[in-house]
Chimera marker file (.cmm) of the C-alpha trace (Angstrom):
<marker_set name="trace">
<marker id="1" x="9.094" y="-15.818" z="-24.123" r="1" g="1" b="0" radius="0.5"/>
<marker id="2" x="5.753" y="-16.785" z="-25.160" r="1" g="1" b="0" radius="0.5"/>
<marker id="3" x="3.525" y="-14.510" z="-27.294" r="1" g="1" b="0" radius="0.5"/>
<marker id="4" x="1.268" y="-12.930" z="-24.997" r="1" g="1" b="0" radius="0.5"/>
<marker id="5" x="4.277" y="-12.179" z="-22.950" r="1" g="1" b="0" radius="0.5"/>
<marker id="6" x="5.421" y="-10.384" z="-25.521" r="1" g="1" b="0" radius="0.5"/>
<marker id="7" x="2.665" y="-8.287" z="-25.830" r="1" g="1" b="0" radius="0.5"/>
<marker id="8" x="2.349" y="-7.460" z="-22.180" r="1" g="1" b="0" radius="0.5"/>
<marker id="9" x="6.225" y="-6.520" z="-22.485" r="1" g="1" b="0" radius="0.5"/>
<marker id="10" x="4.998" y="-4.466" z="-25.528" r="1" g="1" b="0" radius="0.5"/>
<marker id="11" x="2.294" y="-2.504" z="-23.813" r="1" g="1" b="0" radius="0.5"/>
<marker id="12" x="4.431" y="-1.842" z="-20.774" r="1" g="1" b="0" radius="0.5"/>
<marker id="13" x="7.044" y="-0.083" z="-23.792" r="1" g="1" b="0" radius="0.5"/>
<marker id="14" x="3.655" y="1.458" z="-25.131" r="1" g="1" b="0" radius="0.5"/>
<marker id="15" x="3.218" y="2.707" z="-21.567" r="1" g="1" b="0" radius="0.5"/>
<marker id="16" x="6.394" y="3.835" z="-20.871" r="1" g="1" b="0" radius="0.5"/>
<marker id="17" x="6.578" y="5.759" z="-24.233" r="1" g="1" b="0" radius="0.5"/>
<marker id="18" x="3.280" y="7.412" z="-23.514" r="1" g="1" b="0" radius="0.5"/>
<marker id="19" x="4.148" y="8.871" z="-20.760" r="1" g="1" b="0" radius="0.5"/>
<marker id="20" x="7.589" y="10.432" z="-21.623" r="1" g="1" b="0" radius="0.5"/>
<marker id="21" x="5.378" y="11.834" z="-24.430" r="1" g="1" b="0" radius="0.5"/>
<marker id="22" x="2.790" y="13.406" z="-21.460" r="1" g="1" b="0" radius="0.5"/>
<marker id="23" x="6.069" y="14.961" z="-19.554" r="1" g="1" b="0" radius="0.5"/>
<marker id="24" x="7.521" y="16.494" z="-22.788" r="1" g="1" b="0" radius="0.5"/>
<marker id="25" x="3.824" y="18.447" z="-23.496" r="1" g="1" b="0" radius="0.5"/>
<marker id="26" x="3.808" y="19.414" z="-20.087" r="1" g="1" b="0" radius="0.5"/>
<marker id="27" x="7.038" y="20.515" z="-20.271" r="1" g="1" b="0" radius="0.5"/>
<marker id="28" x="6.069" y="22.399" z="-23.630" r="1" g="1" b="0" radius="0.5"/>
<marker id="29" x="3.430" y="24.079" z="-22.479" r="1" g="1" b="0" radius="0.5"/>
<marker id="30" x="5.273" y="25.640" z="-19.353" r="1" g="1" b="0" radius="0.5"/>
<marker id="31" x="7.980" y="26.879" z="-21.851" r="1" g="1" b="0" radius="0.5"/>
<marker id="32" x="5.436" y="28.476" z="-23.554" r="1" g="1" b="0" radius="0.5"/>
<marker id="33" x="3.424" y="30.141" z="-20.688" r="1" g="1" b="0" radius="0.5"/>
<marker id="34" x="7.084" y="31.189" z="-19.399" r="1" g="1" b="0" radius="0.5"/>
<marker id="35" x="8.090" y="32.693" z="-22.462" r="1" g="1" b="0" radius="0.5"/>
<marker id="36" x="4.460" y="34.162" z="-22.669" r="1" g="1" b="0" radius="0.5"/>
<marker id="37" x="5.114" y="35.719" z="-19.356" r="1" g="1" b="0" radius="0.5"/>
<marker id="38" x="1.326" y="34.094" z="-17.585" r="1" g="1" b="0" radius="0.5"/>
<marker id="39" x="3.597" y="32.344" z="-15.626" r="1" g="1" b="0" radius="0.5"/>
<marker id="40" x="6.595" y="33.637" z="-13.457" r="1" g="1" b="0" radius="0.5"/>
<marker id="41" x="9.632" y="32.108" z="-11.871" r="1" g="1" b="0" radius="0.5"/>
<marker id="42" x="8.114" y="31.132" z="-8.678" r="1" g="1" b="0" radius="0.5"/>
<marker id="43" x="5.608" y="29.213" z="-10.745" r="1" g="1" b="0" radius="0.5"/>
<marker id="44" x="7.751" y="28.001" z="-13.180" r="1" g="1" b="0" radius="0.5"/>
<marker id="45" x="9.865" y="25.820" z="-10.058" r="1" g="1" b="0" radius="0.5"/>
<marker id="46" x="6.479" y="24.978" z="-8.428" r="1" g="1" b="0" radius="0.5"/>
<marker id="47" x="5.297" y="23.120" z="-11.508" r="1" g="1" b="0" radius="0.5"/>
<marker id="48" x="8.462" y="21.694" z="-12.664" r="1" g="1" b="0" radius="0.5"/>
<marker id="49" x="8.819" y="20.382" z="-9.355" r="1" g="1" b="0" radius="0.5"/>
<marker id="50" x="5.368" y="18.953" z="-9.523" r="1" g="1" b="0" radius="0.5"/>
<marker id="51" x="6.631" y="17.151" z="-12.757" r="1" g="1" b="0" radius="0.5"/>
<marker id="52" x="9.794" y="15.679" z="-11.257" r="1" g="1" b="0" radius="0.5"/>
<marker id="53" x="7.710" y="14.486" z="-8.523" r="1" g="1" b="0" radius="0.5"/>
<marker id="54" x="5.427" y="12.432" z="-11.036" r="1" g="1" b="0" radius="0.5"/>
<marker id="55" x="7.886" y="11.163" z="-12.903" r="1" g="1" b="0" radius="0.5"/>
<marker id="56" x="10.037" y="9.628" z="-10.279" r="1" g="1" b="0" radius="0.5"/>
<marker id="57" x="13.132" y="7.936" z="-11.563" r="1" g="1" b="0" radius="0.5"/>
<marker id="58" x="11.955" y="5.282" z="-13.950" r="1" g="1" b="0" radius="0.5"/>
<marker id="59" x="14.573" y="3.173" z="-16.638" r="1" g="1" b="0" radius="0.5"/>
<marker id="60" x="12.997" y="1.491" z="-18.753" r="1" g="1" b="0" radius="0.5"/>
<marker id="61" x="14.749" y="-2.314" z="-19.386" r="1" g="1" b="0" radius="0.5"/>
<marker id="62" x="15.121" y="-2.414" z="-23.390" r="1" g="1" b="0" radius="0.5"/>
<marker id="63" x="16.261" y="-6.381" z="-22.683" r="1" g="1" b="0" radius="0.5"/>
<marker id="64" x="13.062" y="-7.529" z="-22.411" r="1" g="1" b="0" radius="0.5"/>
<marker id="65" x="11.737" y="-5.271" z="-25.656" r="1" g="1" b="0" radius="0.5"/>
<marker id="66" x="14.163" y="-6.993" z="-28.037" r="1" g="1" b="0" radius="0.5"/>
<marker id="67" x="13.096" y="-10.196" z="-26.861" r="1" g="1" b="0" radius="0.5"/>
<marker id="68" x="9.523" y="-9.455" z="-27.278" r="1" g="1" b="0" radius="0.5"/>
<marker id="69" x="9.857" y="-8.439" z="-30.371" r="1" g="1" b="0" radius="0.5"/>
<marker id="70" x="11.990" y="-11.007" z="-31.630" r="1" g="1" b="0" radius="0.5"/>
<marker id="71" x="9.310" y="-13.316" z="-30.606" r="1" g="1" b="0" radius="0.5"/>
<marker id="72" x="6.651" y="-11.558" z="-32.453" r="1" g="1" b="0" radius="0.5"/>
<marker id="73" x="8.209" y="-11.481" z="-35.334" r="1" g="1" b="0" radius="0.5"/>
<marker id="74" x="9.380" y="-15.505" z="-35.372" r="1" g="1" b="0" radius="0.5"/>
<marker id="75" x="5.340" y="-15.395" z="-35.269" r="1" g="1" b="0" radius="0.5"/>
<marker id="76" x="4.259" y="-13.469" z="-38.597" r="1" g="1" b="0" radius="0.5"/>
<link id1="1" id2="2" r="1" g="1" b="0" radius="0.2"/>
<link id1="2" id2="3" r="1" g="1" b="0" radius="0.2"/>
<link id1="3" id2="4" r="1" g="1" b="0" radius="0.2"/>
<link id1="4" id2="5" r="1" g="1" b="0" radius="0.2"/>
<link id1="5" id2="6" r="1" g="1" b="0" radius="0.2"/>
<link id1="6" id2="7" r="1" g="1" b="0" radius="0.2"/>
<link id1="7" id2="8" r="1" g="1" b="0" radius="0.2"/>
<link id1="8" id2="9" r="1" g="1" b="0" radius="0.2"/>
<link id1="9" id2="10" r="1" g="1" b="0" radius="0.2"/>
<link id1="10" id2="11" r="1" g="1" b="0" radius="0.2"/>
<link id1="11" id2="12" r="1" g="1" b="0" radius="0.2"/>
<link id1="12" id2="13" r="1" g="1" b="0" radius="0.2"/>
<link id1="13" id2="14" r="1" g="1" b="0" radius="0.2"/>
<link id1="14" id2="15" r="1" g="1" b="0" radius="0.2"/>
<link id1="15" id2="16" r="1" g="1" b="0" radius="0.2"/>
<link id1="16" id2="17" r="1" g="1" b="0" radius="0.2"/>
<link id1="17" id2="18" r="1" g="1" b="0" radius="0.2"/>
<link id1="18" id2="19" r="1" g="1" b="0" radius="0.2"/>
<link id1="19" id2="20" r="1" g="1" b="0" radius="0.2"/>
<link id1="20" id2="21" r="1" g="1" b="0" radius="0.2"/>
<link id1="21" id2="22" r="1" g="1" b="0" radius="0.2"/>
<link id1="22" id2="23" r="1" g="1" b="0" radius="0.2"/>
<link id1="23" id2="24" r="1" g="1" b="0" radius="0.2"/>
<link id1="24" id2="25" r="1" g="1" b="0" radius="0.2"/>
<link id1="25" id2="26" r="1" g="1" b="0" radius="0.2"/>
<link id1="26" id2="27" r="1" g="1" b="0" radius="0.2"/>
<link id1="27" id2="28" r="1" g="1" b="0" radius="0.2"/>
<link id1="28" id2="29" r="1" g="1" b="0" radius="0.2"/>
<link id1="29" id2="30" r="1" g="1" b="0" radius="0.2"/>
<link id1="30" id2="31" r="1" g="1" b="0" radius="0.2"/>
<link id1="31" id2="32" r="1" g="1" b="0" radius="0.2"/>
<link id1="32" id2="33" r="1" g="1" b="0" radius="0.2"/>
<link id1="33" id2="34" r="1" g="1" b="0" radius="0.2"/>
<link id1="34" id2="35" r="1" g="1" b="0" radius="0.2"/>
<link id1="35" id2="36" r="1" g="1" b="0" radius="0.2"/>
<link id1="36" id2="37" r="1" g="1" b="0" radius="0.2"/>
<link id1="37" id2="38" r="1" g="1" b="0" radius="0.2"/>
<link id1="38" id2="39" r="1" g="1" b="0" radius="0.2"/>
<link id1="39" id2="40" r="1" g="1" b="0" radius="0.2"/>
<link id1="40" id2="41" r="1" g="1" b="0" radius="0.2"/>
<link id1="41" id2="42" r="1" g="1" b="0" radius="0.2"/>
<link id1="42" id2="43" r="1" g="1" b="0" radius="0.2"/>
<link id1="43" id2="44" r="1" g="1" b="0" radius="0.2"/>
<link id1="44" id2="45" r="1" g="1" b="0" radius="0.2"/>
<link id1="45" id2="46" r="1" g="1" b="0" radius="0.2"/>
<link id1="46" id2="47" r="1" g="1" b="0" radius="0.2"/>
<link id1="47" id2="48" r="1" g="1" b="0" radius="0.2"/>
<link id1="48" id2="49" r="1" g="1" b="0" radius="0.2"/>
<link id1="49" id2="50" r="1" g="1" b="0" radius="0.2"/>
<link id1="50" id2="51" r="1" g="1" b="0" radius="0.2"/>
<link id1="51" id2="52" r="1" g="1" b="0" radius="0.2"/>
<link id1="52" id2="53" r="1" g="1" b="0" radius="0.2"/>
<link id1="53" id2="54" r="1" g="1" b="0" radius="0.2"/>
<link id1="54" id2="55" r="1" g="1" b="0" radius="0.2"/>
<link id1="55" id2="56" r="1" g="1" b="0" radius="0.2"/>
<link id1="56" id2="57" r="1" g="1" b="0" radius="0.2"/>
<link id1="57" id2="58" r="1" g="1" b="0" radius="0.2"/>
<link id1="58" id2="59" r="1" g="1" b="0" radius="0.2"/>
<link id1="59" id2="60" r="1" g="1" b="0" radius="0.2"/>
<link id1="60" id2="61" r="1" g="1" b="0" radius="0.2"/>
<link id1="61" id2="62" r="1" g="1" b="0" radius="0.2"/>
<link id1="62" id2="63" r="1" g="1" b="0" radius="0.2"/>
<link id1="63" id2="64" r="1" g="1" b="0" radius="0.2"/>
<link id1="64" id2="65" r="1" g="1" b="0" radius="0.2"/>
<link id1="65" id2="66" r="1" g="1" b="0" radius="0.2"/>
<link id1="66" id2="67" r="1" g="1" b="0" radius="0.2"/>
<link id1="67" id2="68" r="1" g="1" b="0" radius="0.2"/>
<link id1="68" id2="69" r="1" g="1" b="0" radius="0.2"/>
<link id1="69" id2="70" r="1" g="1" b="0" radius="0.2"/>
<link id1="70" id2="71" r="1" g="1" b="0" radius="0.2"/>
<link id1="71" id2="72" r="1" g="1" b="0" radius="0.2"/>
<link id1="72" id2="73" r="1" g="1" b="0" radius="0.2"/>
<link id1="73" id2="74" r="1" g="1" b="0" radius="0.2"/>
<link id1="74" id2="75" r="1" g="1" b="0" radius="0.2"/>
<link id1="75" id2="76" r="1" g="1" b="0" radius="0.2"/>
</marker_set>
């Protein structure tokens, strides 16, 4: 693996982390507007569903990570 492929891999991680970290606030924030009662069950399916929909089923390949970074760091 060369070194800019290891940063693309890197980014993609970056990517990938970013926007698990987007679904959980979501997810947060309809907890809270649940539990705050502006929302009620009706909408509380509707939007989760919306959220399942974006997410899609998506693995993310750790193989390719440690390799990355075990090129990056031959490199420092």
């Amino acid at each position: 693996m060369t070194i800019d492929e290891a940063k693309t891999e890197c980014e993609r991680w970056f990517a990938h982390l970013k926007r698990q970290e987007e679904r959980s606030v979501a997810l947060q924030r309809l907890a809270a507007d649940r539990r705050a009662g502006t929302c009620d069950d009706a909408e509380k399916r509707r939007r989760l569903a919306e959220l399942d929909e974006q997410a899609g089923v998506t693995v993310y390949d750790g193989a390719r990570l440690e390799k990355a970074v075990r090129t990056l760091l031959r490199h420092i």
